[in-house]
Every structure is written in structure tokens, then in C-alpha cells.
VMD Tcl script that draws the C-alpha trace (Angstrom):
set ca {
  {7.07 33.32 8.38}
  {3.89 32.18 6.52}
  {2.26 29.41 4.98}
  {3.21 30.57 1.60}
  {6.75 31.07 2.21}
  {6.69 27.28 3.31}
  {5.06 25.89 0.13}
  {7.07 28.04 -1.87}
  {10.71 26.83 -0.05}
  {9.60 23.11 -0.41}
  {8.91 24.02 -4.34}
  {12.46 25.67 -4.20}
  {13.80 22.66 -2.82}
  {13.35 20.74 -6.01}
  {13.75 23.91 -8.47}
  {17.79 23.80 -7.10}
  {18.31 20.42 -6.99}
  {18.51 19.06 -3.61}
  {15.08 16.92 -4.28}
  {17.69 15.38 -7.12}
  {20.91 15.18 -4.72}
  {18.70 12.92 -2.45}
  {17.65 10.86 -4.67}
  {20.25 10.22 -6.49}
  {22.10 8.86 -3.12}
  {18.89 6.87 -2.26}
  {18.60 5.14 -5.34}
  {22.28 4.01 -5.62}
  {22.09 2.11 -2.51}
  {20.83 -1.44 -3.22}
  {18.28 -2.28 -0.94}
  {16.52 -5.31 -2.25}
  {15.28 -6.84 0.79}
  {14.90 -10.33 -0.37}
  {18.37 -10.73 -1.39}
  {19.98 -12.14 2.07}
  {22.82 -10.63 0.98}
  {22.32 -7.35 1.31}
  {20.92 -7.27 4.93}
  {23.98 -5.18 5.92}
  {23.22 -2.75 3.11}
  {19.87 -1.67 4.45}
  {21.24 -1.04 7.97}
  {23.29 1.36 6.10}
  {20.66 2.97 4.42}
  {19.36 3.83 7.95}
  {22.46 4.19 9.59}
  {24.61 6.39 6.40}
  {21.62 8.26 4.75}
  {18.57 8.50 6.76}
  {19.26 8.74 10.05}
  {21.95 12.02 9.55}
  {18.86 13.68 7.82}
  {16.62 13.25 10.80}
  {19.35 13.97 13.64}
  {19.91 17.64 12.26}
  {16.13 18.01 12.19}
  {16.03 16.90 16.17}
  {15.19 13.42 15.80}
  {16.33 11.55 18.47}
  {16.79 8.35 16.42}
  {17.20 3.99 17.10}
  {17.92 1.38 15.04}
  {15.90 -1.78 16.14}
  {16.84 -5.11 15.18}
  {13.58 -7.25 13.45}
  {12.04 -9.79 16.24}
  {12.03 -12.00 13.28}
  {14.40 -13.91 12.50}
  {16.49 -13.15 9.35}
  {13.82 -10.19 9.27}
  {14.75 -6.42 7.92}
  {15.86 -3.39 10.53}
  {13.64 -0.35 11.52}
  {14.21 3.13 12.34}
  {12.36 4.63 15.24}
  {12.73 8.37 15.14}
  {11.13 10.89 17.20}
  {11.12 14.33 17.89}
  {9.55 16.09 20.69}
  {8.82 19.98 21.73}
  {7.55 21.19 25.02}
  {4.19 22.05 25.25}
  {3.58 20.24 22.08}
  {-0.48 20.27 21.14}
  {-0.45 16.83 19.59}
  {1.78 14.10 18.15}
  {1.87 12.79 14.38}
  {3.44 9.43 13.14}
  {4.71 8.83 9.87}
  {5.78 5.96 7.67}
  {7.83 5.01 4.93}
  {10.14 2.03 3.72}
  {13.71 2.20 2.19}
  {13.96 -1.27 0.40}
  {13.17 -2.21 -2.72}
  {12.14 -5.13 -4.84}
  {15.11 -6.78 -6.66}
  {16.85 -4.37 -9.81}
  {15.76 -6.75 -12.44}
  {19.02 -5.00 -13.79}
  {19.00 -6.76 -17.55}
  {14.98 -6.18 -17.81}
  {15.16 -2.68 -18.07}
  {15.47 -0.91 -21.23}
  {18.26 0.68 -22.93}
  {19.72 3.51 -21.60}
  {18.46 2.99 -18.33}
  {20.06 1.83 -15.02}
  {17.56 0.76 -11.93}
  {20.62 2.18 -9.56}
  {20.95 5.56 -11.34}
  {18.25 8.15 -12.10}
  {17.57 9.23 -15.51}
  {15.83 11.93 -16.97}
  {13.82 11.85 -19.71}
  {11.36 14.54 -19.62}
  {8.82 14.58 -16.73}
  {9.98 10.94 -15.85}
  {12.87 9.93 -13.17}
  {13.38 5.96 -13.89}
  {15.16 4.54 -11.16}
  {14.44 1.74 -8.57}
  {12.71 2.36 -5.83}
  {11.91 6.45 -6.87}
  {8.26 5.28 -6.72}
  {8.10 3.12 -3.84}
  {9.07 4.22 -1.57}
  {12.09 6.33 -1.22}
  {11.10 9.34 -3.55}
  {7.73 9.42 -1.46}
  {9.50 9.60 2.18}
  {12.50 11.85 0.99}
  {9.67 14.40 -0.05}
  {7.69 13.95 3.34}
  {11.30 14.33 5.18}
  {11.94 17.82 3.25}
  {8.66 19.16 3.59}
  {8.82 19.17 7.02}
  {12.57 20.26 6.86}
  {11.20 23.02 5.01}
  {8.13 24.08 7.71}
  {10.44 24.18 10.38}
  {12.64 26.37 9.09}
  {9.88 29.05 8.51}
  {9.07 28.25 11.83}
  {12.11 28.55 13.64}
  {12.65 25.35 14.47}
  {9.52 24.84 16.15}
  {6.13 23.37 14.77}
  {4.26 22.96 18.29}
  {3.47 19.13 17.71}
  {5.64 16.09 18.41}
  {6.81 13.89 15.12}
  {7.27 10.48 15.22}
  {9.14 8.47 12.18}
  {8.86 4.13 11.48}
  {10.99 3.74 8.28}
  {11.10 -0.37 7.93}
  {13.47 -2.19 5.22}
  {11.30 -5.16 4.65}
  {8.06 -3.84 3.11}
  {8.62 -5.37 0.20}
  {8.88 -9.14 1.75}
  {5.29 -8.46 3.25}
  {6.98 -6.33 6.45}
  {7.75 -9.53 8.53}
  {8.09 -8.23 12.59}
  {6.31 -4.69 11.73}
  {3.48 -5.64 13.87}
  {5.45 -7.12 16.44}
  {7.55 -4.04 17.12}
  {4.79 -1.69 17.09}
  {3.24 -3.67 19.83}
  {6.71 -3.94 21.42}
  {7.18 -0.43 21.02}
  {3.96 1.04 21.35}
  {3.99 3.23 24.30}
  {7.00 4.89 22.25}
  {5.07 5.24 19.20}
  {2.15 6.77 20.93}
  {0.52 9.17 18.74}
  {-2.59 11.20 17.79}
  {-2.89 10.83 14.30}
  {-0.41 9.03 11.29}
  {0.48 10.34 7.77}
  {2.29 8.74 5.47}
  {2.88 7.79 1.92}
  {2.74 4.87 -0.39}
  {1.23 3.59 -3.96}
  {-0.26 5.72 -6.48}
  {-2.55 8.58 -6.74}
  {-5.59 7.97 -8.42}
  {-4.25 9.70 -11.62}
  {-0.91 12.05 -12.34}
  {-2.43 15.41 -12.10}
  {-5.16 14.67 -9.00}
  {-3.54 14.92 -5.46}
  {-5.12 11.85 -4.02}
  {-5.70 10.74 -0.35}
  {-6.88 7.28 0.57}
  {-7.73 6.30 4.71}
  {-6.63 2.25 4.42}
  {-6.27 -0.37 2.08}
  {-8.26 -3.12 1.21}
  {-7.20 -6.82 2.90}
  {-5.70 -9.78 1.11}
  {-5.88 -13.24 1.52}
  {-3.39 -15.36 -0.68}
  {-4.92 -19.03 -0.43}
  {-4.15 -22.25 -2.98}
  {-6.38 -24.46 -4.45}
  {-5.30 -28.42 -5.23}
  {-6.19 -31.19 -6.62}
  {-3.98 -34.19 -5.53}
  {-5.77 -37.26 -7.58}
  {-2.87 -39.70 -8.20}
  {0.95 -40.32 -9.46}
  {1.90 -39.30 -12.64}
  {0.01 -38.87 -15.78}
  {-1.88 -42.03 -17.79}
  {-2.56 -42.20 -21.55}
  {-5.51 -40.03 -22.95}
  {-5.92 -42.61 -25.33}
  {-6.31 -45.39 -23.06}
  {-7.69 -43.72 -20.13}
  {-9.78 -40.71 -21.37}
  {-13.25 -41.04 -19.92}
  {-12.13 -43.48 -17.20}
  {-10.28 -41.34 -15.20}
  {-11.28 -37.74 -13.54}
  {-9.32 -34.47 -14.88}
  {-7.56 -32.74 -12.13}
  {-7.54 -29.63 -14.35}
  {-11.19 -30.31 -15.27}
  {-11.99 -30.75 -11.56}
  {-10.19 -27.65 -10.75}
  {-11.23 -25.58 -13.31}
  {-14.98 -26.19 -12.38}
  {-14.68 -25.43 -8.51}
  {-12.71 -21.91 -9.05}
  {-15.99 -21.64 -11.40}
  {-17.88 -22.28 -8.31}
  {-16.39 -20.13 -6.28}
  {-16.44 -16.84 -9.13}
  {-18.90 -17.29 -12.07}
  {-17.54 -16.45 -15.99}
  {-18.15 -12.41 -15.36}
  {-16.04 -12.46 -11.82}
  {-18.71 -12.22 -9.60}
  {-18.46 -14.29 -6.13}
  {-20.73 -16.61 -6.17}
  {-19.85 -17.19 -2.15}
  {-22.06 -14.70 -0.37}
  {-19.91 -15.35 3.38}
  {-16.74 -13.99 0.97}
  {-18.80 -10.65 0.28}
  {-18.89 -7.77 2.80}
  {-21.70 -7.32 4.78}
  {-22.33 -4.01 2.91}
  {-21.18 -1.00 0.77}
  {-21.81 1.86 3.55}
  {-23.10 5.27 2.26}
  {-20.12 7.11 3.29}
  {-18.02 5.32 0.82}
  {-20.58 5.69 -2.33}
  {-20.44 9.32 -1.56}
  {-16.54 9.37 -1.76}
  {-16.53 7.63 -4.85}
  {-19.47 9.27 -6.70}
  {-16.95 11.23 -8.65}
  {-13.46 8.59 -8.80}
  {-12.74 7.70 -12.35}
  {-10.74 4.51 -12.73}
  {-8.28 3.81 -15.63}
  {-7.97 6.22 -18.77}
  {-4.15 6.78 -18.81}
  {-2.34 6.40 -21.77}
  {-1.21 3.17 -20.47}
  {-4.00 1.80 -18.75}
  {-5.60 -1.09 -19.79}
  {-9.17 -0.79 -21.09}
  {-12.19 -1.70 -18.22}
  {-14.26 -4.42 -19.02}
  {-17.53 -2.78 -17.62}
  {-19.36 -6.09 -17.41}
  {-16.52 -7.87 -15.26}
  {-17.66 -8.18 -11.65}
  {-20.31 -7.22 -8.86}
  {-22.81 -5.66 -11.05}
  {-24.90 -2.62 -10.35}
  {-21.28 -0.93 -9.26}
  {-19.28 1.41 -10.70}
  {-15.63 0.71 -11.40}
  {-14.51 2.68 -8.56}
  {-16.95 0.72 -6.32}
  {-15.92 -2.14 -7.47}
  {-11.81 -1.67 -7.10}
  {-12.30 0.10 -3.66}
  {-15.60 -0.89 -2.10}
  {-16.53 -4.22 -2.76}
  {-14.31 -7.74 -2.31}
  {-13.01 -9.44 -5.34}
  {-11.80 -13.30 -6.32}
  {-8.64 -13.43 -8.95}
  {-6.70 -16.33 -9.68}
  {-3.39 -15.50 -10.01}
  {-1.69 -18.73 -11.21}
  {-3.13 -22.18 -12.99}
  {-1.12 -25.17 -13.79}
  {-1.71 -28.92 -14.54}
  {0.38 -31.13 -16.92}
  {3.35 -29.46 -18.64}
  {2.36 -26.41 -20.05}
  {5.24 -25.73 -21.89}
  {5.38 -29.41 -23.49}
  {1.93 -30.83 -23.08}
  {2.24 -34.62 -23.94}
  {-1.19 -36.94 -24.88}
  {-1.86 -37.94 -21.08}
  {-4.32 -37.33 -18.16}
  {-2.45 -35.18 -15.22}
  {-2.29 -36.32 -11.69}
  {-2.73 -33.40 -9.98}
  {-3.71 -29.49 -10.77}
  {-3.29 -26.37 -8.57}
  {-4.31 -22.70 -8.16}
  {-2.65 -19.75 -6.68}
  {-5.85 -17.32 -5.96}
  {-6.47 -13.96 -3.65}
  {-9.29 -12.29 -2.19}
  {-9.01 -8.59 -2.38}
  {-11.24 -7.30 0.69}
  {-12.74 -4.54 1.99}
  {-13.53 -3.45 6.08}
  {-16.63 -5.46 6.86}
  {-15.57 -8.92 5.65}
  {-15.23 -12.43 7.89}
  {-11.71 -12.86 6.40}
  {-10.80 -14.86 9.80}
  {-13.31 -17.69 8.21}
  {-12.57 -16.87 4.27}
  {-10.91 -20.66 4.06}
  {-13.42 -22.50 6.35}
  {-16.18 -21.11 4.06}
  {-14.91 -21.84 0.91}
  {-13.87 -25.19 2.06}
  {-17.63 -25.84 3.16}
  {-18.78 -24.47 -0.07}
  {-16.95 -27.06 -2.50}
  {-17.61 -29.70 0.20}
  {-21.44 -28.75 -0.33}
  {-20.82 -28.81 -4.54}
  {-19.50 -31.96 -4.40}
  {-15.90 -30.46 -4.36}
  {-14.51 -32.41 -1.48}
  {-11.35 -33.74 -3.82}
  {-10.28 -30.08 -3.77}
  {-7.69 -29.10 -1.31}
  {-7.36 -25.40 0.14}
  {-4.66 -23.45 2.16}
  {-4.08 -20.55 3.23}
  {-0.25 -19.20 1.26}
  {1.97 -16.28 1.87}
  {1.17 -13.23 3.65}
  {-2.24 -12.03 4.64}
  {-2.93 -8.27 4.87}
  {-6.04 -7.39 6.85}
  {-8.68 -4.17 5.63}
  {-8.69 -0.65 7.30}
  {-10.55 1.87 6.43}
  {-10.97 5.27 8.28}
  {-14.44 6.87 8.41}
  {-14.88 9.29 5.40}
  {-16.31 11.57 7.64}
  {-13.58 12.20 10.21}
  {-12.30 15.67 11.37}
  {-8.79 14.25 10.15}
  {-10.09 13.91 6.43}
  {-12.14 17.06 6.22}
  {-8.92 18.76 7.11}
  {-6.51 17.09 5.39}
  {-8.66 17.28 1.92}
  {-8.83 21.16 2.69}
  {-5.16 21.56 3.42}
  {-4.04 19.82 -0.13}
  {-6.89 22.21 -2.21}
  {-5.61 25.21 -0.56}
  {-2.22 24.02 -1.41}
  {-2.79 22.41 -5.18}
  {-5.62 24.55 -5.99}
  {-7.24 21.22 -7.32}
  {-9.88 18.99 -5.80}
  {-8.26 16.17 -4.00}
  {-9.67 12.88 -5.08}
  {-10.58 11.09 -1.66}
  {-10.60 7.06 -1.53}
  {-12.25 5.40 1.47}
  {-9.17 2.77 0.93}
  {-6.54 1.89 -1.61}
  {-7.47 -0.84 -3.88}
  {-4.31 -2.84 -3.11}
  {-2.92 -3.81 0.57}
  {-0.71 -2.29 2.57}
  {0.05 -2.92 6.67}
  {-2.07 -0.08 7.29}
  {-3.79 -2.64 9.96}
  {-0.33 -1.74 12.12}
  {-1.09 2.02 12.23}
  {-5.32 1.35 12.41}
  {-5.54 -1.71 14.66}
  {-2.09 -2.12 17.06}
  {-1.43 1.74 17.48}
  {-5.40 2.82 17.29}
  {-4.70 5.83 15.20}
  {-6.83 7.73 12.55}
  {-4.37 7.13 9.15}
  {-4.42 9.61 6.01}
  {-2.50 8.25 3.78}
  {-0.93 10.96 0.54}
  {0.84 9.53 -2.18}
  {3.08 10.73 -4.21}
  {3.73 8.31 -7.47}
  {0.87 7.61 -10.07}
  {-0.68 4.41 -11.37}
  {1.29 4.12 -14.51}
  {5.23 4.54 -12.87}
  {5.82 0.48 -13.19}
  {6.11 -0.11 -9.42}
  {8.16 -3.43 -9.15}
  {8.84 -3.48 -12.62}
  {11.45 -2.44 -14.39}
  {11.43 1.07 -15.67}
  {10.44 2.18 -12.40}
  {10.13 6.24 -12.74}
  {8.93 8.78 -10.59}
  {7.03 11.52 -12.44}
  {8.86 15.12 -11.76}
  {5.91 17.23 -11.70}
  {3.88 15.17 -9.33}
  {6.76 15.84 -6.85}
  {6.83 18.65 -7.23}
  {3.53 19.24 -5.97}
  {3.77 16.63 -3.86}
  {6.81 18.52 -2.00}
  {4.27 21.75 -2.12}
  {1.07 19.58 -0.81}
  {2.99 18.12 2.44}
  {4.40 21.22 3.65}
  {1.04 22.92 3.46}
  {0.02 19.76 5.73}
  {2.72 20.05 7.75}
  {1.83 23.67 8.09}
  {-1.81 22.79 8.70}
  {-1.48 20.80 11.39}
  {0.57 23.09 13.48}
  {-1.94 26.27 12.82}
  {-5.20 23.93 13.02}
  {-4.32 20.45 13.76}
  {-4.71 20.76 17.79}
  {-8.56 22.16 17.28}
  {-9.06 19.45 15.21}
  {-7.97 17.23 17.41}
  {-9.76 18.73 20.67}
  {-13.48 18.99 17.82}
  {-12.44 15.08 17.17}
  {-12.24 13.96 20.61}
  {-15.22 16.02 21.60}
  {-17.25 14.18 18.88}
  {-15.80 11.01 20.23}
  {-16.68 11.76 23.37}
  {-20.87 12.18 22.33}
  {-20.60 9.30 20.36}
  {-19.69 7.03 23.09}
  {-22.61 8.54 25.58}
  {-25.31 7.47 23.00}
  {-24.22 3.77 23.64}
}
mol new
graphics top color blue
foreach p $ca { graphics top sphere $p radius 0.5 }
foreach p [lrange $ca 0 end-1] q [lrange $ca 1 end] { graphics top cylinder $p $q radius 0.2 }
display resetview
């Protein structure tokens, strides 16, 4: 029984093909989420594949039914040992977004798993069922070197509607969260920073989905006859998102900007390269908050985007003067923003432009920004755990660059969160030709079971120097 034998059983694990066998169950089951009709199928993903995995590991396991209306299932698993030091909480999510079956290339199927080379294409091998199978067998794998016992208590969330914005996942935690009680969370989702760098990221940054209108009358009237009479919607439009974000993407709004770019997080991403994959577009180093580097920019700092812009008929443009324009935009956002008052302050900033004709909402769902302290006890042991493990230096990001209900985990259930993921930037997440990269899970399988290790050898003395710590803080105020 050692830490060795542990790593190398979860590497065996995918040398003999049971890393495969899983998957290739997983994948086949079509759990697109925001297809109505296949509601029953993710209750069998729970019920037919997951929840047998967990029960002959000792989860005791429930099915809960979404709070939400017409909202997705959830899987609360737990399993507990006597005496047990601490408790972790993970996370994962078995849907998917839809197949997109006739988008992907030939030769591939998104309900089947290819092989070509390093790369497993499949739906959903990415995000997020390859990254919580490997979590599941790592810690199948510790146990067993173990004998069944680990000395902390493991608690499992596994939602099916992640990928419809994970409607009722805050309301059961808070329903639930005496149940889901825990001392620290660990889970898995997006991309490493690059392929080869075992990555660990503490949060994500917030988003805010708002539109932008211009509503300026019925139909459109004859450039010809009207052109210098009447005002542009698109023109109108055009120059308040140019208010709001000048021509290099800066924000020009400084109550949209966080209050600051703390030290801790420069130091974590003194050394984070951005981009440089084969398929990564090139960085326009000009574009955005300047004086930052890319990685401060991406994971630091807040950002403006307009997603959509339409006014006429695009696609048939005829010799009149719209009505009306519009504007799907987003604010990326890091810990440290007023995102409750992101709308009331860009309202009262194209009010005081002379803007008032422009309309804004608040559309879709809103993620809010988490980010653990760089300098926890949790991160300085997790980051040591995976270079033991990889033999590489872990890449550490204060938060991912994209959003993620992280806010559930941080916020409702209080809890430190580590987040390790297991897919890389370039493995076409919601697109089609969604692939998995074989050698990053691999290691992957490796770096969670020396965490899973970890935390049963060191985890409760970092957890008794963490509360300690805690503790002193709180006597200074």
C-alpha cells in the first residue's frame, strides 16, 4: 500500500482499457439537456450508469428531482467512514450540448468514440463526462490500495443541466445543504491552460449577458427620400456600444471595472502564457486594458464583447433606413466587481452621453465571480500534490477565464474550491469534433489519485493549519 502503487493502478486503469469501456457507455447515452425529449434519458444516465459505479464504492446515493420546473435531475452521493478527519465534495455534470450529428466530419460519430491518434472525438468526452469518469476511478483506485478506507468522508453533486446554465443547482444546494456539508470541494471542468501543463484554477470569472436596443419606429423608410432626415438605429447603436468599449476594447465605464488587480493574482500569473497552440488564434497584443499581460487580461481584469449585431436584413439589405437595431453583449468579470449595478450604470452612462433612445436588459443567465485566495493552505497543497505526481509545474489560475456555477460551491456551501481539469483549450467543447486528448488522461487519471492520496495522508493537517490561520485572522478584526 503506497502512494506509488495508487498512481501507478489509476495509470493501469487506462493502459487495459477500462478508462475506454466507460467511456464508451457514457458517450452513447444521449444526454442533450435542452432537448425536452430526452429528460428521461438523463435520469438514466444517473440511475443505469452512474449511480451502480458509486454504490460498489459505498456511496449511499439519491436521485433528486430539479425544484425547477421542467429543470434537469441531480445525484447526491455520499460516502462516509467513522472517525473520518475531514469531508471533500466533488462535482461533475453528465449532459451534453446537442450532437450537432451532420456537423461533424467524416468518419466521426458524436455518440461513438473514435481514435485517431492521441485524440478521442466523441460528445461530451471533454465536458464533462471523460473529466468525472477519471475523478470516479481515481478514487476507485486509492481505495483499493487502501483497503477500502481513505479516512475522509466523500461527497458527490453530478447535475444533468449544466449545459442549460444549471437551472435549480443553487436552489438544491441551499435545500440540501446541511447534507452537502463539507470541508473543502474538488472538481473538474474546462480546459487546462495548455495540453501538456496540469492546470488548477480556484473560480471562474462572472458573466452578465445583457441586450442593447434601439426601438425608433415601424418599418424601414427610403434612403433616398429620407437619408439625413431620419436617425440610424444602427448608427445610434453602433456609437453607444462605442461608448461603452472604445475601438481597442477597453471599458470606457470605470463602475464596470474591478476595484483592483490584487497582488496575489499578478504573482500567479507572472508566468501563464495564453494562446500558442497549433490551433489557437493569434493575440492581438494591443486589444484591451493596457499595461496587462494577456493572462491578466483573460483572468484578472473584466472585459466588454458584443456577441451579436443586427439592424435591417443582413442577408438582403434593401435601399432603406431600419426601424430598430439591437445588441446581444456580455461582461466577463472578475471577484471585486459591482455586477449587482452593471445595468443601472451603464444605463446612467448612455443617459449621461445623450444615449437615452438606447434600451438595456439584462438576458439569459448570469454567472457570478469566485475566486479562492492564491494563498490558501488548500492551493499550496494541491499544487504540490499534482508536481509530485506529474513531475511538471502546475500552472495555477486565480480563476478560469470563462464562468462556471462555482458561486454554488464558494458562496451557498462556503467552501474553499480547487478546481483540476482534465481537457485542453483546443478539444472543440460544444462543437462538433469534440475529442478528449488520451495522454492528458492519462495523467489526469495519475494526478487525481495522487490527490486523492494526498488528502488522506496530509489533508486533515491542512485542514487543522487552515482553520488555525482562520482563526488569527479573525482576532485581528
Amino acid at each position: 500500500m503506497s502512494r506509488a502503487q495508487a498512481i501507478a493502478q489509476a495509470g493501469a486503469y487506462f493502459d487495459d482499457g477500462s478508462f475506454m469501456a466507460a467511456m464508451q457507455r457514457r458517450v452513447a447515452i444521449r444526454t442533450e439537456s435542452q432537448e425536452a425529449a430526452s429528460r428521461p434519458i438523463l435520469y438514466d444516465y444517473l440511475n443505469q450508469e452512474i449511480i451502480p459505479e458509486l454504490q460498489g464504492m459505498g456511496f449511499s446515493c439519491e436521485v433528486v428531482d430539479n425544484p425547477i420546473a421542467g429543470g434537469s435531475p441531480f445525484l447526491l452521493a455520499e460516502r462516509s467512514e467513522a472517525g473520518a478527519a475531514l469531508t471533500v465534495l466533488t462535482y461533475g455534470h453528465g449532459d451534453v450540448v446537442r450532437g450537432y450529428d451532420k456537423q461533424w466530419r467524416a468518419g466521426l460519430n458524436p455518440w461513438e468514440i473514435v481514435v485517431e491518434g492521441d485524440r478521442w472525438y466523441g460528445r461530451g468526452t471533454a465536458d464533462n463526462k471523460g473529466q468525472h469518469t477519471i475523478n470516479f476511478a481515481a478514487l476507485a483506485q486509492v481505495m483499493q490500495q487502501r483497503n477500502g478506507k481513505l479516512g475522509y468522508n466523500v461527497k458527490v453533486i453530478l447535475e444533468m443541466g449544466e449545459e442549460t446554465g444549471s437551472p435549480g443547482l443553487k436552489e438544491v444546494a441551499a435545500l440540501h445543504k446541511q447534507k452537502l456539508k463539507s470541508d473543502l470541494f474538488i472538481g473538474s471542468d474546462g480546459p487546462r491552460v495548455n495540453a501538456p501543463t496540469p492546470t488548477m484554477f480556484l473560480g471562474s470569472r462572472g458573466g452578465c449577458n445583457f441586450d442593447l436596443r434601439v426601438n425608433l419606429r415601424d418599418g424601414g423608410h427610403h434612403s433616398g427620400n429620407w437619408g439625413g432626415l431620419l436617425r440610424n438605429p444602427g448608427v445610434r447603436l453602433a456609437n453607444a456600444i462605442a461608448c461603452l468599449v472604445d475601438g481597442k476594447g477597453r471599458i470606457r465605464v470605470p463602475s464596470l471595472l474591478p476595484s483592483s488587480l490584487p497582488q496575489s493574482v499578478r504573482n500567479a500569473l507572472a508566468d501563464v502564457q495564453v494562446g500558442g497552440g497549433p490551433t489557437d488564434p493569434e493575440i492581438d497584443v494591443n486589444w484591451g486594458e493596457p499595461g496587462m499581460t494577456p493572462a491578466e487580461r483573460v483572468f484578472g481584469w473584466n472585459t466588454l464583447e458584443v456577441l451579436a449585431f443586427k439592424t435591417g436584413n443582413p442577408e438582403a439589405p434593401v435601399n432603406a433606413i431600419p426601424g430598430q437595431a439591437s445588441a446581444h453583449c456580455q461582461i466577463r468579470f472578475v471577484v471585486g466587481s459591482d455586477d449587482k449595478n452593471f445595468i443601472a450604470n451603464i444605463r446612467a452612462h448612455l443617459n449621461a452621453h445623450g444615449y437615452t433612445d438606447v434600451e438595456v436588459s439584462l438576458s439569459g443567465v448570469q454567472f457570478n465571480a469566485t475566486r479562492l485566495n492564491p494563498d490558501d493552505d488548500w492551493v499550496r497543497w494541491g499544487l504540490a500534490s499534482m508536481q509530485q505526481t506529474s513531475g511538471k509545474r502546475p500552472t495555477l489560475l486565480p480563476n478560469l477565464g470563462g464562468s462556471l456555477p462555482n458561486d454554488v460551491f464558494a458562496d451557498v456551501l462556503g467552501l474553499p474550491t480547487l478546481w483540476v481539469p482534465h481537457s485542453y483549450p483546443a478539444c472543440s467543447q460544444h462543437a462538433p469534433n469534440e475529442h478528449i486528448l488520451a495522454s492528458v488522461s492519462r495523467e489526469s487519471l495519475q494526478v487525481m489519485a495522487g490527490l486523492f492520496w494526498d488528502l488522506a495522508e496530509q489533508g486533515p493537517q491542512v485542514l487543522a493549519a487552515r482553520n488555525r490561520a482562520t482563526a488569527l485572522e479573525q482576532t485581528r478584526y
